[in-house]
C-alpha positions as CSV (number, residue, x, y, z in Angstrom):
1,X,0.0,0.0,0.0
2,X,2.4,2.8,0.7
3,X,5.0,1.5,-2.2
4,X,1.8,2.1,-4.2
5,X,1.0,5.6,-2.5
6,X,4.9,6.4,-3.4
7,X,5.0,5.2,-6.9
8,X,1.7,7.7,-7.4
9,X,3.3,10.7,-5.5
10,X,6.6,10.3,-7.1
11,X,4.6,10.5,-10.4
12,X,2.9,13.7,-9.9
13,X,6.2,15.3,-8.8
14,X,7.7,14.2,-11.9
15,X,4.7,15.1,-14.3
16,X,4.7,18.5,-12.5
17,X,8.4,19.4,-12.4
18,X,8.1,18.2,-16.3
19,X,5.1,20.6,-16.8
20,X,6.9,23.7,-14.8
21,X,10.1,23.2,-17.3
22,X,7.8,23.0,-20.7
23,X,6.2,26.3,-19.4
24,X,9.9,27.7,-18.6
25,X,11.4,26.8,-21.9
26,X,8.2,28.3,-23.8
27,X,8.5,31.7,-21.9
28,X,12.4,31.8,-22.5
29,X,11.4,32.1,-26.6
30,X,9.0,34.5,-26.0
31,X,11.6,36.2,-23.8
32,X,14.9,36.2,-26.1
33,X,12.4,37.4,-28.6
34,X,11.5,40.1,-26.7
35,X,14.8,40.8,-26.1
36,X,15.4,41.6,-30.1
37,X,12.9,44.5,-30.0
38,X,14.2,48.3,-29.1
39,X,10.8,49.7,-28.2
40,X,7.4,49.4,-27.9
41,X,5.2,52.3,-29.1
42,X,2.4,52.8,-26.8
43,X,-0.9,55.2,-27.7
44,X,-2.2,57.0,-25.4
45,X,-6.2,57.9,-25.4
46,X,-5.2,61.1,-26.6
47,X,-3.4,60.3,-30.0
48,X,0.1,60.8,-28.9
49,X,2.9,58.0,-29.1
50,X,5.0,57.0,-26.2
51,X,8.2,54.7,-26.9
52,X,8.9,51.8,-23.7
53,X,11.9,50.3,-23.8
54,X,11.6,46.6,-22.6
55,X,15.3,45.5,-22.5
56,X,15.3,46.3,-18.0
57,X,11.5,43.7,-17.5
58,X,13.1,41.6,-20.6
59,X,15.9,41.3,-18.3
60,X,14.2,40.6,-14.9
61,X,12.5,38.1,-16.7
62,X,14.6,36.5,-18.2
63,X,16.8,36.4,-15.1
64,X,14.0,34.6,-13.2
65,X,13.0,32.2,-15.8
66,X,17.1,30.8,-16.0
67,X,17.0,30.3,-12.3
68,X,13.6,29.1,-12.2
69,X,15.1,26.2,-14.9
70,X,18.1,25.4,-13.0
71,X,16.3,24.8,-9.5
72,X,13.7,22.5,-11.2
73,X,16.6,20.8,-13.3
74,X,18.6,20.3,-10.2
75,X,15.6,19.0,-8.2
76,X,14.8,16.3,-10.9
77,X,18.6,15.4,-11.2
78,X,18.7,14.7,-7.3
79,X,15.4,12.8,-7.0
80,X,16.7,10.8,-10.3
81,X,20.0,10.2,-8.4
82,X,18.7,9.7,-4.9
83,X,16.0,7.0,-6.3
């Protein structure tokens, strides 16, 4: 009974820590293709144009998604290696 309980917990960790580095990867592209733009022209109710940079949030970002990848990677490599 608890191998059984441990075989389906161990499951849902994997299928989850799998899930969280699909999401990672996919926000990374849409990141580093951020990244490529200069500006983004905003319009304001009024007509006029307003330019916002995105390299400093396309940084944060970007920043937290790398870490994000190598906590999760690391996690996985030691439950594969303590298992």
């Amino acid at each position: 009974m608890v191998t059984w309980i441990y075989t389906k917990e161990r499951g849902i960790i994997y299928s989850f820590c799998l899930f969280i580095l699909l999401l990672n990867l996919v926000g990374l592209y849409f990141i580093i293709d951020l990244l490529g733009y200069d500006a983004i022209i905003e319009y304001s109710p009024y007509g006029e144009e307003h330019l916002a940079s995105m390299r400093i949030p396309s940084c944060i970002i970007f920043t937290i998604i790398v870490i994000n990848l190598l906590f999760t990677g690391s996690f996985l490599i030691k439950k594969n290696l303590n298992a």
